[in-house]
FINU-788535 format. One record per residue (C-alpha): x, y, z; residue in one letter. Coordinates in steps of 0.001 Angstrom, whole numbers, always signed. Layout:
BEGIN
<pt <X, Y, Z>, 'A'>
...
This chain:
BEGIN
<pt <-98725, -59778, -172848>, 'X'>
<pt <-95465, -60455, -171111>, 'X'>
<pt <-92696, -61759, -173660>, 'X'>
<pt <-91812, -65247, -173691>, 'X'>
<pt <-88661, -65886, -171077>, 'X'>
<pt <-89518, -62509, -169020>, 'X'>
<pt <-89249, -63477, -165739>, 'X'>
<pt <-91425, -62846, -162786>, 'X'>
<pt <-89930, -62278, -159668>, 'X'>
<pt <-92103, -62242, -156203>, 'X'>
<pt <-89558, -60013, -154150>, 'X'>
<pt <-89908, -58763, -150368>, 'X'>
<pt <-90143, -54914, -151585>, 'X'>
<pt <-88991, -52801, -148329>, 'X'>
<pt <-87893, -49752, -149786>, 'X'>
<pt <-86974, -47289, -147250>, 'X'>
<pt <-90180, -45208, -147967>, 'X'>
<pt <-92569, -46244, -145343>, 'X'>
<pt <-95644, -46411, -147646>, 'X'>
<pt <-94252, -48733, -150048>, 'X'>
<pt <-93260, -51318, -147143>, 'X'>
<pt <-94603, -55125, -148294>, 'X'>
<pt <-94431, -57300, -151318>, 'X'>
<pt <-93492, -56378, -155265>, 'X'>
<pt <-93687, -58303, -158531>, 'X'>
<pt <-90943, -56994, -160967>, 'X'>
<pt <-90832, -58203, -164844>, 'X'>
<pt <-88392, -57865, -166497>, 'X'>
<pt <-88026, -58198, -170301>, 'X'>
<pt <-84610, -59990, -171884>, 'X'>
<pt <-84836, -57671, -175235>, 'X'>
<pt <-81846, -55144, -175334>, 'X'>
<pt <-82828, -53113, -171992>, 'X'>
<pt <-86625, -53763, -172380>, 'X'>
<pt <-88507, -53882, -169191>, 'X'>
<pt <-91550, -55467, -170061>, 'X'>
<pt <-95591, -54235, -168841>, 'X'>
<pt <-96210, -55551, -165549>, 'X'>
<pt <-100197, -54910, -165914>, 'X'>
<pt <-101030, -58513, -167243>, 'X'>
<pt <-98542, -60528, -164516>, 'X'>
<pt <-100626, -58859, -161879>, 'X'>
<pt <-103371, -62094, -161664>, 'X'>
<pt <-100186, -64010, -161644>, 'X'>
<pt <-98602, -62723, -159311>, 'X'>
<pt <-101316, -62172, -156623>, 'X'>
<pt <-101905, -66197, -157205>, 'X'>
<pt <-98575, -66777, -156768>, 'X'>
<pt <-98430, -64916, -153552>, 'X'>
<pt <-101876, -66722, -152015>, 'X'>
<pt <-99653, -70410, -153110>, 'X'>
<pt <-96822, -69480, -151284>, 'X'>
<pt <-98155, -67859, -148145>, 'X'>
<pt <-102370, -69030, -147969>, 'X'>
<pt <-103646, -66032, -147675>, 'X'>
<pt <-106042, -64655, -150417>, 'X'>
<pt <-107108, -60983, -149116>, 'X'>
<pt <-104587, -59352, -151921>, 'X'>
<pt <-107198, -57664, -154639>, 'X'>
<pt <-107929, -58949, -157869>, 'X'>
<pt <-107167, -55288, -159906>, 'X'>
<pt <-103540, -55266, -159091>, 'X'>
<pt <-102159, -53142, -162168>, 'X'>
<pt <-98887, -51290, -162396>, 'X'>
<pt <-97310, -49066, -165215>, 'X'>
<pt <-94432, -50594, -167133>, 'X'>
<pt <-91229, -51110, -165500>, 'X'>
<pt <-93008, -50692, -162186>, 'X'>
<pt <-93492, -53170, -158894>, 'X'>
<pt <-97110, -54119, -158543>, 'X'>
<pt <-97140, -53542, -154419>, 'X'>
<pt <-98831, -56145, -151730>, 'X'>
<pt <-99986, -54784, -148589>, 'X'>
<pt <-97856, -54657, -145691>, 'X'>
<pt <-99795, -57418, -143960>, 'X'>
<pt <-97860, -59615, -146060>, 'X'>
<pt <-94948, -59005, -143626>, 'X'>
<pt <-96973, -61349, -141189>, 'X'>
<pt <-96252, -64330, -142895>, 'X'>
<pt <-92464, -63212, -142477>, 'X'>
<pt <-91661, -64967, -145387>, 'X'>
<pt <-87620, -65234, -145695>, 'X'>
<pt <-85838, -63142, -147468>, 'X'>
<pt <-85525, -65960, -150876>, 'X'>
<pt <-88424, -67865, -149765>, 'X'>
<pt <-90081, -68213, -153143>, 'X'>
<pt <-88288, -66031, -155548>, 'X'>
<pt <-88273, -67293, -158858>, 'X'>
<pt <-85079, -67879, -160974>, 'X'>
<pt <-83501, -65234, -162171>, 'X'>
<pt <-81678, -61722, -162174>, 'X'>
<pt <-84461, -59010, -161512>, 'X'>
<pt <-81889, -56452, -163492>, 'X'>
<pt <-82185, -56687, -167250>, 'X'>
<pt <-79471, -58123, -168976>, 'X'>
<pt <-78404, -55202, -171535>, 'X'>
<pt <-80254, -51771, -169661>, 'X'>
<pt <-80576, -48989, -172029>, 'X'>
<pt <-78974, -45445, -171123>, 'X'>
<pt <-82955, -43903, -170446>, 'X'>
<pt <-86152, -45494, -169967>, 'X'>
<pt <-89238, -44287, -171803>, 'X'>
<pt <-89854, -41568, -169840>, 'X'>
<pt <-86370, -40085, -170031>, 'X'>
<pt <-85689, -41115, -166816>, 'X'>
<pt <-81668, -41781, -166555>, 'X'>
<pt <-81262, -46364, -165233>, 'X'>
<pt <-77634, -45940, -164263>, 'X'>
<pt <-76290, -44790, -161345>, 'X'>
<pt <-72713, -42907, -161442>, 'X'>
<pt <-70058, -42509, -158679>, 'X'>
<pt <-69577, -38978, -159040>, 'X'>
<pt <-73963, -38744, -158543>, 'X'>
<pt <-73741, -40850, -155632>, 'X'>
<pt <-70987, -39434, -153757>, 'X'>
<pt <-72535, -35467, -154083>, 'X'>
<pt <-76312, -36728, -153339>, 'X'>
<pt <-74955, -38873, -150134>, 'X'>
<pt <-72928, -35714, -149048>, 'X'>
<pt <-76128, -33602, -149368>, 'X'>
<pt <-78144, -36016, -147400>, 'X'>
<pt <-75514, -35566, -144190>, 'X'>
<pt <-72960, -38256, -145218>, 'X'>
<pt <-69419, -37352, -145221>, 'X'>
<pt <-68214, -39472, -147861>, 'X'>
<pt <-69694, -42081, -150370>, 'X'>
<pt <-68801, -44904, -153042>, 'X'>
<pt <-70172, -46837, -155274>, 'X'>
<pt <-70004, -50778, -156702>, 'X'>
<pt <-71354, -52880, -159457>, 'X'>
<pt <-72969, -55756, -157816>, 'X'>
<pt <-71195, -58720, -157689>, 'X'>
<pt <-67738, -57014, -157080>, 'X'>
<pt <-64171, -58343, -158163>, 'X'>
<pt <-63486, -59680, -154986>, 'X'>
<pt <-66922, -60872, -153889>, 'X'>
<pt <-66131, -64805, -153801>, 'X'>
<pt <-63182, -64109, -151946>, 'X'>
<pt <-64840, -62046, -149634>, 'X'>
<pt <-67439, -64762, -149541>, 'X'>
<pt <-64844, -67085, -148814>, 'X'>
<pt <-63365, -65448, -145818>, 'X'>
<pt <-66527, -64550, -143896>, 'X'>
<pt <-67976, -68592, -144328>, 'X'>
<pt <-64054, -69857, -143256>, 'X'>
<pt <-64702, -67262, -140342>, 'X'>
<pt <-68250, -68380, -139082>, 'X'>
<pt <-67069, -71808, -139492>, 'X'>
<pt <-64031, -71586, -136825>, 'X'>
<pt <-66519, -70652, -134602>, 'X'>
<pt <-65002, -66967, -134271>, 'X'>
<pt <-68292, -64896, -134258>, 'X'>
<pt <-69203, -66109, -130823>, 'X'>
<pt <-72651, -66422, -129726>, 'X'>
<pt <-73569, -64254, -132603>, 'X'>
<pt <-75753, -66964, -134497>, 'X'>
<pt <-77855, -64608, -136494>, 'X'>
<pt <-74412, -64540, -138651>, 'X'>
<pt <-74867, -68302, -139471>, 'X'>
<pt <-78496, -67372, -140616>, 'X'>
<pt <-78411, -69562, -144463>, 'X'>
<pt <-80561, -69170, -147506>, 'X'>
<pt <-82431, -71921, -149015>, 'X'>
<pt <-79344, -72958, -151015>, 'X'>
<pt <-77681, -73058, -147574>, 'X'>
<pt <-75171, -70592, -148266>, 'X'>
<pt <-74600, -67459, -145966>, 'X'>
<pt <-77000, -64968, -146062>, 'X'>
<pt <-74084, -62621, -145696>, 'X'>
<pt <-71398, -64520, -147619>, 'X'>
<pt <-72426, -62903, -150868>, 'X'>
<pt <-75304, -60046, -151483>, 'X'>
<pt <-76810, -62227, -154537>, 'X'>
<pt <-77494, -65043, -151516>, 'X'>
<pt <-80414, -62577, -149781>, 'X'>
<pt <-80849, -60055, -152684>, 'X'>
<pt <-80220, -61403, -155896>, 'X'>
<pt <-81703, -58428, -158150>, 'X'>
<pt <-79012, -55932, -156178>, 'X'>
<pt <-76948, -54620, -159075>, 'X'>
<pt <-75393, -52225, -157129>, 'X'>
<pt <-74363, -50648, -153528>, 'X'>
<pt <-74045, -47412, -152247>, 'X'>
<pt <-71718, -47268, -149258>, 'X'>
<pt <-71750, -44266, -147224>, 'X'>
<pt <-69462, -42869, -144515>, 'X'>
<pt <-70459, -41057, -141400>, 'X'>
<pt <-67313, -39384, -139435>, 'X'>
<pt <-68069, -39627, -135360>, 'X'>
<pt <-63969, -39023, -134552>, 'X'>
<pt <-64342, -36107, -131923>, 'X'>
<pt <-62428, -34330, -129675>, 'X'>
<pt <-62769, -36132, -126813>, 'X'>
<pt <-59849, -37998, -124739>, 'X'>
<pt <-59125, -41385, -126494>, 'X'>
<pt <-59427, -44228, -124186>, 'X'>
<pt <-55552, -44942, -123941>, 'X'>
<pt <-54903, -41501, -122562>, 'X'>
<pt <-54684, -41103, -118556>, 'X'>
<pt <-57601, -41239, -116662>, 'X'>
<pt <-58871, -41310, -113371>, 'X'>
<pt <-58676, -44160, -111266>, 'X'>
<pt <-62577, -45536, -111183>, 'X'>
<pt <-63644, -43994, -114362>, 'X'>
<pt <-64816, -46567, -117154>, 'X'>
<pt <-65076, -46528, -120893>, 'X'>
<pt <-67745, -46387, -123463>, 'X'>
<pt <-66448, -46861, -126965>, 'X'>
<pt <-66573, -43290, -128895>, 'X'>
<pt <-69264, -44714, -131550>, 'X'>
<pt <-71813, -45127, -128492>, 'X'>
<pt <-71678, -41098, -127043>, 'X'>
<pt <-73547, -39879, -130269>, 'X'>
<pt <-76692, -37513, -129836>, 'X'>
<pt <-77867, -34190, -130462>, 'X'>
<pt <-79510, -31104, -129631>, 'X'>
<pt <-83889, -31364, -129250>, 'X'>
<pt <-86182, -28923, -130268>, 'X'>
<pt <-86141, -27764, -126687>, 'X'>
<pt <-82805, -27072, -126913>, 'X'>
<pt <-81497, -29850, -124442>, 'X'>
<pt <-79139, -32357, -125721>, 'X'>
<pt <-80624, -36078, -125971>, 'X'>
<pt <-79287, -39749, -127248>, 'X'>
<pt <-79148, -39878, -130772>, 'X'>
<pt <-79264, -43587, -132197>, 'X'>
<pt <-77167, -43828, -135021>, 'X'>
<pt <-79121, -46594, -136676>, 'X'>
<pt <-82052, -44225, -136847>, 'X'>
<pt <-80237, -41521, -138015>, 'X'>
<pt <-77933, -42567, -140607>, 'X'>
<pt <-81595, -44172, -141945>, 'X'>
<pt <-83228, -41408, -142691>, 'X'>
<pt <-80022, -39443, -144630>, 'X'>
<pt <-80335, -43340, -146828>, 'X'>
<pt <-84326, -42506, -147126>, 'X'>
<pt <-83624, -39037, -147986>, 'X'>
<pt <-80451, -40125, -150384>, 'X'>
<pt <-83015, -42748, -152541>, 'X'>
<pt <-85605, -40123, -152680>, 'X'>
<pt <-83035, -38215, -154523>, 'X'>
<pt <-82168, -41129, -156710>, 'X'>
<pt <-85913, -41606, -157434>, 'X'>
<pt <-86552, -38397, -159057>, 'X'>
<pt <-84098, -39335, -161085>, 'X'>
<pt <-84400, -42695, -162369>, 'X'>
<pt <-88003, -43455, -161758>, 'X'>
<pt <-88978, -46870, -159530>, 'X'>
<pt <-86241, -49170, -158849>, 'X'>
<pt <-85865, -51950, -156011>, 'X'>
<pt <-83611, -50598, -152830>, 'X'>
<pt <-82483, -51840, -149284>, 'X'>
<pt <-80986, -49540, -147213>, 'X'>
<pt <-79335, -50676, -143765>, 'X'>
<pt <-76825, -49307, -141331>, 'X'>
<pt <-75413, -52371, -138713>, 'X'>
<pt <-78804, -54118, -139248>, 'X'>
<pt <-79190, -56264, -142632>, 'X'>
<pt <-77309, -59620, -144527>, 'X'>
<pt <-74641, -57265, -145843>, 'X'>
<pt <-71057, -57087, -145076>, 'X'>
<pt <-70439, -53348, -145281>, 'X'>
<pt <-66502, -53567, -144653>, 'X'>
<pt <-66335, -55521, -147407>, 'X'>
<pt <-68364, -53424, -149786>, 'X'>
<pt <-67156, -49908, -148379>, 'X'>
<pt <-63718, -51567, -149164>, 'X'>
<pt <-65125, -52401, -153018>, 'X'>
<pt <-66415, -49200, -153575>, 'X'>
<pt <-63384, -47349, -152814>, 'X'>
<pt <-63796, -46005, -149456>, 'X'>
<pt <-60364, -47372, -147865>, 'X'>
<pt <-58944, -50402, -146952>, 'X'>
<pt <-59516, -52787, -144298>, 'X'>
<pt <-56685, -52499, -141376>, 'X'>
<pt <-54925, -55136, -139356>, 'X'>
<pt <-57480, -54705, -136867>, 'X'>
<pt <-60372, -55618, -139237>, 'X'>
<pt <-61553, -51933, -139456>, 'X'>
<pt <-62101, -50326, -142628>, 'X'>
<pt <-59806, -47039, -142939>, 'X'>
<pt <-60582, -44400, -144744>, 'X'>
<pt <-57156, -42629, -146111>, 'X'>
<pt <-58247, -39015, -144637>, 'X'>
<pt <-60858, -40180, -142500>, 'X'>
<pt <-59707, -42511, -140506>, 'X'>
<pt <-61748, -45744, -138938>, 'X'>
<pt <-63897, -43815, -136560>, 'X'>
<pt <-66835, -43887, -138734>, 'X'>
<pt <-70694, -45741, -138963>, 'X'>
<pt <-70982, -47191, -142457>, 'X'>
<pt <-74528, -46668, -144239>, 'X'>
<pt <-75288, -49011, -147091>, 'X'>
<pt <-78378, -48758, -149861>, 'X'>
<pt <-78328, -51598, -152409>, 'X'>
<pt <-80474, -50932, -155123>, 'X'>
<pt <-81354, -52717, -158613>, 'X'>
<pt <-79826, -50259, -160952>, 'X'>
<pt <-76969, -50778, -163279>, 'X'>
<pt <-73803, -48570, -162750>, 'X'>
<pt <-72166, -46934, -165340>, 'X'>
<pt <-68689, -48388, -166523>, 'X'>
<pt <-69618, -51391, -164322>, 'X'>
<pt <-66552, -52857, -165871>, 'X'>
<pt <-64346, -50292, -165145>, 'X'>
<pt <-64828, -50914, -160701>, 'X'>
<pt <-63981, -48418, -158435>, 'X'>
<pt <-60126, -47965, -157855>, 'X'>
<pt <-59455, -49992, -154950>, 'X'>
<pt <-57610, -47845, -151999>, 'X'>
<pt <-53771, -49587, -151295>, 'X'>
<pt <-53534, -51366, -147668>, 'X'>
<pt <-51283, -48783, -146109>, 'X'>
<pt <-50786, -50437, -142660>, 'X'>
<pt <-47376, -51932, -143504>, 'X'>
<pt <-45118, -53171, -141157>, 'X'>
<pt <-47466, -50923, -138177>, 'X'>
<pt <-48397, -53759, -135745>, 'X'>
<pt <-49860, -51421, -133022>, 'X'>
<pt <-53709, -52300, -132859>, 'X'>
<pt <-52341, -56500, -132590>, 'X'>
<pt <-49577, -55548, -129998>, 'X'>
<pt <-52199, -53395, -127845>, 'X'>
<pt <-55265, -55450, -127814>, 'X'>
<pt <-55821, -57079, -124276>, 'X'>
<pt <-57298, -59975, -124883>, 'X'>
<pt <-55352, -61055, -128264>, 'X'>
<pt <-58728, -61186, -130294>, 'X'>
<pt <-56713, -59516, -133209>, 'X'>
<pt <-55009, -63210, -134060>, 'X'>
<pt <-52861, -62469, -136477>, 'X'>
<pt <-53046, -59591, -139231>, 'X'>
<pt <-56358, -59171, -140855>, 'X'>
<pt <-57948, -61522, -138712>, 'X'>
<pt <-60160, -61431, -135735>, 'X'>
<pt <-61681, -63512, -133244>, 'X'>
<pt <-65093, -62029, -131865>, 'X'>
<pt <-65604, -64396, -128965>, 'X'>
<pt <-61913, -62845, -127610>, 'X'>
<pt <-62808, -58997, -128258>, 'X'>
<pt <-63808, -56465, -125883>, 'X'>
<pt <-66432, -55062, -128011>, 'X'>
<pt <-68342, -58381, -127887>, 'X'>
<pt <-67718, -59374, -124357>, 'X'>
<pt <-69675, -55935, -123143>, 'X'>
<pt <-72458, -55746, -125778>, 'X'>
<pt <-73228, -58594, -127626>, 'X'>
<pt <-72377, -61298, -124829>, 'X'>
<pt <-75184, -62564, -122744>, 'X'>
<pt <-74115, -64643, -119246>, 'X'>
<pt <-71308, -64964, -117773>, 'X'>
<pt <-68108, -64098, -119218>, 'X'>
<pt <-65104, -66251, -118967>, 'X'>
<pt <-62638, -65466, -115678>, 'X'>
<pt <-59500, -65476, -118117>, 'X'>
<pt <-60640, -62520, -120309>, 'X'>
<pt <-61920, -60098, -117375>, 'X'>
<pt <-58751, -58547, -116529>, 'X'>
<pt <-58105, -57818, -119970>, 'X'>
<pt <-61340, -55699, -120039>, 'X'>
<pt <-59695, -53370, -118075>, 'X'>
<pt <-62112, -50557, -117658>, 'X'>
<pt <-64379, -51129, -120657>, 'X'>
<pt <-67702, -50953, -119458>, 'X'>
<pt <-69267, -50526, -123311>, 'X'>
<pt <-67275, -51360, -126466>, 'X'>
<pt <-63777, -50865, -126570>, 'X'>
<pt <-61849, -48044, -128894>, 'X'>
<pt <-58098, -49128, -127845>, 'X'>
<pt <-57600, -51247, -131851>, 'X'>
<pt <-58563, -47804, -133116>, 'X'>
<pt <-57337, -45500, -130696>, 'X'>
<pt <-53650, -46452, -131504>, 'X'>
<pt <-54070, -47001, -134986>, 'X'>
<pt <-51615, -43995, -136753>, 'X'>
<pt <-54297, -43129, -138883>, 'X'>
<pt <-56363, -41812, -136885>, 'X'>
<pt <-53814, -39235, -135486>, 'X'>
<pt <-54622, -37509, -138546>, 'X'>
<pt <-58140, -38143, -139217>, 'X'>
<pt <-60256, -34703, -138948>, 'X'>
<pt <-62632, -34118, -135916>, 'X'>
<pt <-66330, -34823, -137185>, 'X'>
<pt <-68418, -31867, -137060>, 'X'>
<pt <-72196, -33714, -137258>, 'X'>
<pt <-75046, -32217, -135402>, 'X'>
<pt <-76825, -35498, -134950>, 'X'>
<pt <-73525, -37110, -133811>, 'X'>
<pt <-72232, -34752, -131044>, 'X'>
<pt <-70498, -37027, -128274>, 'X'>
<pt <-72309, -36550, -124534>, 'X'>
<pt <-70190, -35151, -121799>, 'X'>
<pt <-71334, -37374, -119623>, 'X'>
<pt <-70258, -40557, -121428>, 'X'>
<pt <-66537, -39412, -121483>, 'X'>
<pt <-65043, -41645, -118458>, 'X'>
<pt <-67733, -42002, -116675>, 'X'>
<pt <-68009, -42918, -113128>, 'X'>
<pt <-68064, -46688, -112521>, 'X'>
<pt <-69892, -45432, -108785>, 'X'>
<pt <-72271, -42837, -111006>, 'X'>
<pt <-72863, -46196, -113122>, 'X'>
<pt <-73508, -48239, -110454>, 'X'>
<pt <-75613, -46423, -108421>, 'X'>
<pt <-78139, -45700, -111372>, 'X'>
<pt <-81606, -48414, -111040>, 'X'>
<pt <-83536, -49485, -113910>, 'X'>
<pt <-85573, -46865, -114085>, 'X'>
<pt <-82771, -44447, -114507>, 'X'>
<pt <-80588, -46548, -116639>, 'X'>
<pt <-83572, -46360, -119496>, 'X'>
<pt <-84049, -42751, -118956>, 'X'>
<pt <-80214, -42199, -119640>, 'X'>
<pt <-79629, -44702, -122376>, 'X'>
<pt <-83173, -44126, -124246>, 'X'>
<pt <-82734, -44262, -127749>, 'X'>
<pt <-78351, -44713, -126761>, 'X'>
<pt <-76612, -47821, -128578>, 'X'>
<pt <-75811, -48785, -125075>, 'X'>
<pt <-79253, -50268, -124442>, 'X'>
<pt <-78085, -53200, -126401>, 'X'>
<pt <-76136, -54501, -123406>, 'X'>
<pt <-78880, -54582, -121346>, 'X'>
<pt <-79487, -53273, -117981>, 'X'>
<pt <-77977, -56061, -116132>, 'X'>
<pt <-75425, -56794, -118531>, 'X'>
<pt <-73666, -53253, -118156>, 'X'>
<pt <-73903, -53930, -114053>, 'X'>
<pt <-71860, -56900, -115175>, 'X'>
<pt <-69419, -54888, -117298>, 'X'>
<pt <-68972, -52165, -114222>, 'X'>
<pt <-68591, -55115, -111939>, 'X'>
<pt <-65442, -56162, -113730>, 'X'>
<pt <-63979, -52396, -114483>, 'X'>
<pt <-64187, -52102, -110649>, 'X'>
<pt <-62528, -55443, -109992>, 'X'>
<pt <-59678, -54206, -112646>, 'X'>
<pt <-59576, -50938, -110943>, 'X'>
<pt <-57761, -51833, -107724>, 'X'>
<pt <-60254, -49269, -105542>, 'X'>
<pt <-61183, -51180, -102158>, 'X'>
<pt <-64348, -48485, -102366>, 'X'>
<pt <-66208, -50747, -104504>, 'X'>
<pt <-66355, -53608, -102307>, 'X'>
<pt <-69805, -52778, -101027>, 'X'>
<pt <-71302, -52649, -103807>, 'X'>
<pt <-69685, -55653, -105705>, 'X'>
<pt <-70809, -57386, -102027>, 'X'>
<pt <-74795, -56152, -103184>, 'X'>
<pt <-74339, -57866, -106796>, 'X'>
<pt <-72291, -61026, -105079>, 'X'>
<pt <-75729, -62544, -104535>, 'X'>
<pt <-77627, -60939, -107760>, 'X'>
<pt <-79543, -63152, -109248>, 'X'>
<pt <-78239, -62851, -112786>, 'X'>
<pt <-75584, -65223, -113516>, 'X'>
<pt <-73372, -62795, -115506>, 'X'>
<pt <-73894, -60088, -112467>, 'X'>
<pt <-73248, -62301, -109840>, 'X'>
<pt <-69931, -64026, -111482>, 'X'>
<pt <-68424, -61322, -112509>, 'X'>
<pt <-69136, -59224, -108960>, 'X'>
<pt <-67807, -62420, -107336>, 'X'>
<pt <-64691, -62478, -109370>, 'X'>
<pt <-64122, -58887, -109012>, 'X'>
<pt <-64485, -59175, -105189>, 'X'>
<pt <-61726, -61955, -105130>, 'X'>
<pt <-59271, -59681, -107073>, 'X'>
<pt <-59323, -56608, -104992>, 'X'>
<pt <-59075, -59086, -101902>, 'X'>
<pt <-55840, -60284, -103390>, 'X'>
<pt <-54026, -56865, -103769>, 'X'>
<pt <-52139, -56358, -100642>, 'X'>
<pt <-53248, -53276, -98979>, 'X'>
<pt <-55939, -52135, -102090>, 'X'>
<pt <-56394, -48059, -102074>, 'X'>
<pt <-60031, -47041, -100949>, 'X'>
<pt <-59880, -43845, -103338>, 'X'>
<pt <-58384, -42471, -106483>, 'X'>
């Protein structure tokens, strides 16, 4: 029998395993750290699931040990129920957890085990937070004020809202509220490499630093890495690890991809502070870094004692507000996304606005120049990650190499490459401008091809370039 006030949670369950991908039913006891049998809520639950969604193919023998999720197909994902869409009331974590389950198995998760099992999976640093953190209405407050000026651009899917119309990425508890706690994890990408404020050739462009990452195949050639996928698999690998230890628990792992705001956690569990130019900073390793985050519904140790909070040490430095070209770094602390570089070239679709062209200088993909000034990072360490290893070829490339490639050979160089995200078309656009900025009257032809291209954001930006290389007296034809 499940205990009177137990609750019974219907949860999207898509832990990073693929096989247990679908829907779970959690119970949870309120006795002093007593999770309750699951076996007789299974009926329930599989009910509850055919109310909310119509469909009735789940089996009638759904059973599950104590303390365990009773699992739901993955064809459940086809009803793409949201992520609160008929969750019941209610905490999935028990209120007072116990130090060990029955089986011996430890429920809380320590820094100190975090940090050395992320490091073994590949990461180069990790932290870790009780769930909701000191600062999380703050936080909360901050990203809603900055969605609501309108300063995330076209990006909508930030505006996303749960049923209580909050956020989904305001607050964790909005999307995931059985998340208890959150494993941030650091991956270092700073290489050797030129930074993008150092001389370069006249008609070479720029793709930001985080976007050069691959690796070496098993046939020994070097191929595109995508960070997303790889910085997955060390999170699947790092909650296998915490599985063997603390039997079943509910996780989410996601790198660039989910509801969370990983500065904002990364800055809660310890990892650094968040810069003038928005970036988190690690103290020794700098801001050139992916963060990796796995929320998960187990307590952490000393929950009240949080993780000591890293100092802003930016002080009077002003250099990433003073450099930015096209003043999307406000003020201190405070960004506009429709004005930054890093937007304009990936996540803006169309035409991009005459007045903030110039200021794209040669960006073709991302921008590094917030970063590449920052003091910090003068001292930051050179990552040394197989999987992350920057491609030659990506280091000021050619804007006529870039231009001249078709479609065909654009997905051929940029398969499995962050850069797909701009699109084939919408990285023509980005060249177009970086040749208008560049000055070189050898572009004209083929800025003349893309005059008359029949994507808007091509054929505007071409058109625009064209009539700023006509107005330099006496333009140079080569470097």
């Amino acid at each position: 029998m499940i205990a009177a006030g137990s609750h019974i949670v219907l949860v999207i369950k898509n832990s990073l395993r693929e096989e247990s991908f679908g829907l779970g039913l959690l119970v949870f006891g309120h006795g002093p750290g007593r999770i309750e049998s699951c076996i007789s809520a299974a009926k329930d639950g599989s009910l509850e699931y055919a109310a909310m969604t119509g469909d009735s193919r789940l089996p009638h023998s759904l059973s599950a040990a104590a303390g365990c999720s009773i699992p739901i197909p993955p064809f459940a994902f086809a009803h793409k129920t949201p992520y609160v869409k008929g969750v019941a009331p209610g905490s999935m974590s028990p209120s007072s957890p116990s130090p060990a389950d029955r089986s011996g198995a430890q429920l809380y998760l320590t820094r100190e085990q975090v940090r050395a099992l992320a490091c073994a999976a590949g990461f180069a640093e990790a932290g870790l937070v009780a769930l909701p953190h000191a600062n999380h209405q703050r936080d909360a407050q901050r990203f809603s004020e900055w969605v609501g000026a309108g300063r995330a651009g076209n990006m909508h899917y930030l505006e996303r809202v749960g049923e209580d119309g909050r956020l989904l990425r305001s607050q964790v508890s909005v999307p995931f509220p059985w998340a208890c706690s959150a494993v941030v994890c650091f991956a270092n990408y700073n290489s050797a490499e030129p930074l993008s404020t150092a001389p370069a050739a006249r008609g070479e462009g720029w793709i930001a630093r985080y976007a050069w990452s691959s690796r070496v195949d098993a046939s020994g050639a070097r191929a595109a890495s995508d960070y997303h996928k790889v910085l997955m698999k060390r999170l699947a690998t790092l909650e296998a690890h915490l599985r063997e230890q603390h039997g079943p628990f509910e996780a989410r792992g996601y790198v660039d991809t989910g509801p969370v705001v990983e500065r904002a956690l990364a800055t809660a569990a310890g990892l650094g502070w968040t810069g003038k130019n928005t970036c988190l900073i690690h103290p020794r390793l700098g801001s050139f870094g992916f963060l990796a985050v796995l929320l998960t519904s187990l307590p952490v140790k000393d929950e009240k004692s949080p993780a000591a909070l890293v100092p802003d040490r930016c002080g009077s430095c002003r250099r990433c507000l003073d450099a930015c070209p096209t003043g999307a770094l406000i003020a201190p602390y405070q960004m506009d996304a429709s004005l930054c570089i890093s937007y304009l070239t990936i996540e803006h679709h169309g035409a991009i606005d005459a007045s903030l062209m110039e200021g794209m200088g040669r960006q073709v993909f991302g921008c590094d120049i917030c970063q590449d000034v920052c003091p910090w990072n003068r001292k930051a360490p050179i990552g040394a990650d197989p999987d992350l290893e920057p491609r030659p070829e990506l280091v000021n490339p050619s804007l006529d190499w870039l231009a001249a490639l078709d479609e065909a050979q654009w997905e051929k160089l940029f398969n499995g490459s962050p850069v797909r995200r701009a699109g084939f078309q919408g990285l023509r656009r980005n060249v177009a401008a970086a040749m208008g900025n560049s000055g070189l009257a050898r572009f004209a032809p083929s800025l003349l091809a893309w005059a008359n291209a029949a994507d808007h954001g091509l054929r505007t930006a071409a058109q625009w370039a064209l009539a700023r290389l006509e107005a330099r007296p006496n333009p140079p034809s080569a470097p």
